[in-house]
C-alpha positions as CSV (number, residue, x, y, z in Angstrom):
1,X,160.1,45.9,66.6
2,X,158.4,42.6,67.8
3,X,156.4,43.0,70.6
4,X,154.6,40.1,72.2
5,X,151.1,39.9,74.7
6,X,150.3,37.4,77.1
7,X,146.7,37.5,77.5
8,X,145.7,35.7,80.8
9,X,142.0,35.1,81.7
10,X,140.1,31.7,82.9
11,X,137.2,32.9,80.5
12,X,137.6,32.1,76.9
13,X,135.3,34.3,75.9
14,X,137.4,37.3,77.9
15,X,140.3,36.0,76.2
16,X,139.0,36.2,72.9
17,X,137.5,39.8,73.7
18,X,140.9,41.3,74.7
19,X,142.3,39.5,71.5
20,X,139.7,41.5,70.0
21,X,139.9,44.8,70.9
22,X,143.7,44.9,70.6
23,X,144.4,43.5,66.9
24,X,143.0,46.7,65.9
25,X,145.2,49.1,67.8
26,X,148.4,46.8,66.1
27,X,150.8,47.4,69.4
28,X,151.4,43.6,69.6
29,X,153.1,41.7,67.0
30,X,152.1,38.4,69.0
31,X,149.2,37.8,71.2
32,X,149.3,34.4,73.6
33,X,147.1,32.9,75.8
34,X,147.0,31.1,79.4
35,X,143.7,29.8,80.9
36,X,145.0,30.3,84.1
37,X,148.1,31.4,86.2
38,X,150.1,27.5,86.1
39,X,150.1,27.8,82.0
40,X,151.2,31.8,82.1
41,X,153.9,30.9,84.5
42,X,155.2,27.9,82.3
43,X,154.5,30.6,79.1
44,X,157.0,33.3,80.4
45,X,159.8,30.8,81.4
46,X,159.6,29.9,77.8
47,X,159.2,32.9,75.9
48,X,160.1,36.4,75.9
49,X,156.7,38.6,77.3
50,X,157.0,42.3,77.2
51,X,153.5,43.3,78.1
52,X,151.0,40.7,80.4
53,X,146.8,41.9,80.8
54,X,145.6,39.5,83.6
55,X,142.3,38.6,85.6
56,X,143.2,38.9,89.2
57,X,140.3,35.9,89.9
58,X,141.5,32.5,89.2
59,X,141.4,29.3,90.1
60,X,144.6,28.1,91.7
61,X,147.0,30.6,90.7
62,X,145.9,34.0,90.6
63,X,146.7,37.2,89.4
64,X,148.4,38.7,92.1
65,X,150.8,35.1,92.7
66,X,151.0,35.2,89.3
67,X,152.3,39.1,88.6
68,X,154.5,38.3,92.5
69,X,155.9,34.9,91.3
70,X,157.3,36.1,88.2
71,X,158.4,39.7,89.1
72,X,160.7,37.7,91.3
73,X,162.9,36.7,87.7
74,X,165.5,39.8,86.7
75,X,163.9,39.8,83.2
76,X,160.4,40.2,84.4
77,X,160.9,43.0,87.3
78,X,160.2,46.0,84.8
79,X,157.6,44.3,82.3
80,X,154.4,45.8,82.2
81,X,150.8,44.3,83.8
82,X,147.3,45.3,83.2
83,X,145.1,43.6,85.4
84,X,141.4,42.9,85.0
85,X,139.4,43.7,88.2
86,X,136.1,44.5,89.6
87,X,133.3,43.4,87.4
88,X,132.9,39.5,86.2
89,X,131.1,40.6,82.9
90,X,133.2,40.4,79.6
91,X,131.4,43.6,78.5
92,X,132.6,45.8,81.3
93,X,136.4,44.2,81.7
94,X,136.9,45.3,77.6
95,X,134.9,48.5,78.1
96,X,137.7,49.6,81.1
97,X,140.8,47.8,79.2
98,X,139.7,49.6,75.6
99,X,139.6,53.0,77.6
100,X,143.3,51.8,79.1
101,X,144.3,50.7,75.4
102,X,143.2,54.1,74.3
103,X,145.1,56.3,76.8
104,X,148.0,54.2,75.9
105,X,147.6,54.9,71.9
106,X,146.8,58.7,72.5
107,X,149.9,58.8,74.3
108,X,152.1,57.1,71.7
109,X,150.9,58.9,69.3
110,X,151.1,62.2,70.8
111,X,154.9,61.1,71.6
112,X,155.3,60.4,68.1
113,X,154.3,63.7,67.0
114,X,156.9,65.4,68.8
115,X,159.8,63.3,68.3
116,X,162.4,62.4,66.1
117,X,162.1,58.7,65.1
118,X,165.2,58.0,64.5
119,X,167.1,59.8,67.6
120,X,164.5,59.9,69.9
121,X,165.0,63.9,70.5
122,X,162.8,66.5,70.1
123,X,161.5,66.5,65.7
124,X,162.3,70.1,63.8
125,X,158.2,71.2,64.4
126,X,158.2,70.9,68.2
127,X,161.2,72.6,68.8
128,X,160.4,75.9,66.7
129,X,156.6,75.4,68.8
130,X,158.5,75.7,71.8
131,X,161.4,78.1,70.8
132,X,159.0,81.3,70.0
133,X,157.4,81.2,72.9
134,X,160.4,80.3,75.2
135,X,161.9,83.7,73.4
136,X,158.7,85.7,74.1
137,X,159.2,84.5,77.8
138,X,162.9,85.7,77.9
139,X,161.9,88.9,76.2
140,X,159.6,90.4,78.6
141,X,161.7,88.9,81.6
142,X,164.9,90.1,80.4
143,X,166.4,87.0,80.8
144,X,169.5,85.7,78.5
145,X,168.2,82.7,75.4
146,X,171.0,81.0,73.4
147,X,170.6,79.0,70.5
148,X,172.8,76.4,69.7
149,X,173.2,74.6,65.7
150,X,175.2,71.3,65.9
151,X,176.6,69.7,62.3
152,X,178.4,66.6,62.2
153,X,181.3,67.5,60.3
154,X,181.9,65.3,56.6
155,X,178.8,63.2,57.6
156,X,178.2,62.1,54.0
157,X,181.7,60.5,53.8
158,X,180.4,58.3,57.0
159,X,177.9,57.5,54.9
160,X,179.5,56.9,51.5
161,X,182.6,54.9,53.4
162,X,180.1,52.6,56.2
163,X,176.8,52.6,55.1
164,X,173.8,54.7,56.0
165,X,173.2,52.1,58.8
166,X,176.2,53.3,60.6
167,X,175.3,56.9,59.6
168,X,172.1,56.1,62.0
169,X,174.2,54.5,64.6
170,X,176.1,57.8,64.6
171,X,173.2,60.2,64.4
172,X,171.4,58.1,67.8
173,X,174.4,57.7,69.7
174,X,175.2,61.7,69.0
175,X,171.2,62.3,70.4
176,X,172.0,60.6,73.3
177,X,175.2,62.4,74.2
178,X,173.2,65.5,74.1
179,X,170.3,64.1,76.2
180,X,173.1,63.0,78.7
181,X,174.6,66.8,79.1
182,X,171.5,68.7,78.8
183,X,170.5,71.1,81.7
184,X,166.8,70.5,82.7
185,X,165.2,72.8,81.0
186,X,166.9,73.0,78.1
187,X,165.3,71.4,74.4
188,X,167.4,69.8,72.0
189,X,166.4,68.8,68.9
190,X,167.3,66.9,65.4
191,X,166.5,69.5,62.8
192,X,167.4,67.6,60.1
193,X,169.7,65.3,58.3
194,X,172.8,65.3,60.4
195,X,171.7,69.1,61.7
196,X,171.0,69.7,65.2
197,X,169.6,72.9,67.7
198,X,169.4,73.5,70.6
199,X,167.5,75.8,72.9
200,X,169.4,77.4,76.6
201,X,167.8,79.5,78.9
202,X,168.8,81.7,81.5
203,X,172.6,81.1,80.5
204,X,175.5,83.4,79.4
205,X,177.6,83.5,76.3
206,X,180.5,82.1,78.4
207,X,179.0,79.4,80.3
208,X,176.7,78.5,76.9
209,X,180.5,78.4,75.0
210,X,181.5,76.0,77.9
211,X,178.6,73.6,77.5
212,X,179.3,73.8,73.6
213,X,182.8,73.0,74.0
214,X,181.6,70.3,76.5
215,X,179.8,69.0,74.4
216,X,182.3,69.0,71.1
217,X,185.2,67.1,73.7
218,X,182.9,64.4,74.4
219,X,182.0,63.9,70.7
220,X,185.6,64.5,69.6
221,X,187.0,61.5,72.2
222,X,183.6,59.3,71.2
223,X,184.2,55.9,69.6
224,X,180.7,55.4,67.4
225,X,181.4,52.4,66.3
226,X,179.6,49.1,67.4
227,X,182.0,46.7,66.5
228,X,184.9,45.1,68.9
229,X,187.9,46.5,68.4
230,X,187.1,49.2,65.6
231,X,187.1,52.6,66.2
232,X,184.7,55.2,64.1
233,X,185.3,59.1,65.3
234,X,183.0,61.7,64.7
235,X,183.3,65.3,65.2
236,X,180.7,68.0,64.9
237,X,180.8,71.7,64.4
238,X,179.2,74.3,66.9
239,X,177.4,77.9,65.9
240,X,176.0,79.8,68.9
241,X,173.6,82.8,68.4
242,X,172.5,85.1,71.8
243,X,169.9,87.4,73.3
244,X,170.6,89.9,73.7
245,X,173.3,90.3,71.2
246,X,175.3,93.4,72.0
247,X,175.4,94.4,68.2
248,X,172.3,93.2,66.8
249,X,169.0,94.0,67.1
250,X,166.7,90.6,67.9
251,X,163.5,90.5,66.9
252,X,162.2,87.4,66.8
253,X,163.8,83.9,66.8
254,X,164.5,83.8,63.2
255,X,167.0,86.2,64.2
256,X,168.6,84.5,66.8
257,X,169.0,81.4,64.5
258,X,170.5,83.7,61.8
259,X,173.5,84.4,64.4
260,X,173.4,80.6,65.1
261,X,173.7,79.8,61.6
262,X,176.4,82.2,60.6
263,X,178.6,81.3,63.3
264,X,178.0,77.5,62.3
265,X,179.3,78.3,58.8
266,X,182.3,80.4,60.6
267,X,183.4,77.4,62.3
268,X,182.9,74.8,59.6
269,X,184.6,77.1,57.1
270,X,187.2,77.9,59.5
271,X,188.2,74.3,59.4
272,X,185.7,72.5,61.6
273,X,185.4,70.7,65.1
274,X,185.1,74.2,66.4
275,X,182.8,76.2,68.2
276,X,182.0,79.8,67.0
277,X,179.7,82.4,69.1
278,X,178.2,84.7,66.5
């Protein structure tokens, strides 16, 4: 995704140094320049900015009438500002934006590490990091854990029929409708392919059976598709596992996911769009 910086500075030589240090890092796509606040004003009218570094000392306009004149525009009210303060010398100002740039990076890349790409949930490794020892914590509190395996039913012929782009479309707009109904603590994750799982604590098989069934309604009455006046429906199929199971002994969470995964085949083999509690 293209993502442009307006680099705003009366110093050349600051300007060139920011330039610098960022084409490295490779989080801008576009890097423009202003010598002062008049020219950055007349660059954001004309362009689309998503990310402005600025001096705050300039002559005429200066940072702060700057970042106040155009946070007064709609588009501009959430972008992002960095601004240069403090020291005058070049060396300093990219010493303290580098250490910025780098706290920025580290968390990108730590958010990156954890996360789905294409859904934006939680990816298959964090989930099982923080399922064991969520299971643990239930354990020795005695508290209820549920574990929840989502499929979306005949997802290949979504693919094979649309395209794999509109598999996406379905797979992201699916994530979100589980972000959207998720209890606070709870982690939901994309486990792979069209595969889903997610982690309840402190619930019941009855009320965890409601939020399943919740959750299959919504995806049931959903209309994926992002064209006018198509429709595209979707409908997934729901395997819950518990702790503690009345009938089986639980271990560890491989067991738990075993029950999940049984009653996930029960319900797609029992003619989908269901939800089974193992």
């Amino acid at each position: 995704m293209k993502k442009s910086l307006l680099i705003v500075d009366d110093s050349k030589s600051i300007r060139d140094a920011v330039r610098s240090a960022l084409n490295d890092a490779g989080l801008f796509t576009e890097i423009i320049e202003a010598e002062n606040g008049v020219k950055a004003i007349d660059i954001l009218l004309k362009n689309k900015i998503d990310f402005i570094i600025s001096d705050v000392i300039m002559p005429g306009v200066d940072g702060y009438k700057l970042i106040s004149t155009i946070k007064n525009q709609e588009k501009y009210q959430n972008l992002p500002v960095i601004m240069l303060t403090g020291q005058k010398d070049s060396v300093d100002k990219i010493k303290g934006l580098e250490l910025l740039m780098l706290e920025s990076m580290n968390k990108k890349l730590e958010k990156m590490a954890i996360t789905d790409e294409l859904t934006g949930l939680y990816n298959r490794r964090y989930f099982f990091m923080r399922f064991e020892p969520e299971f643990e914590r239930c354990k020795r509190f005695k508290q209820s854990l549920i574990c929840i395996l989502i499929d979306i039913d005949h997802f290949k012929k979504v693919n094979d029929t649309y395209g794999h782009q509109v598999g996406d479309v379905v797979l992201k707009k699916l994530a979100k409708i589980l972000m959207d109904n998720q209890r606070t603590y709870d982690i939901f994750a994309r486990i792979g392919g069209e595969e889903f799982i997610g982690s309840l604590c402190n619930i019941n098989s009855k009320d965890a059976y409601s939020l399943a069934e919740r959750l299959r309604k919504k995806v049931e009455g959903f209309n994926f598709s992002e064209e006018e006046n198509k429709t595209l429906h979707a409908t997934i199929s729901i395997g819950i596992g518990i702790y503690p199971h009345p009938d089986i002994t639980i271990a560890g969470i491989d067991d738990i996911i075993k029950i999940a995964d049984d009653a996930l085949y029960k319900a797609k083999n029992g003619g989908r769009n269901k939800t089974v509690i193992g």
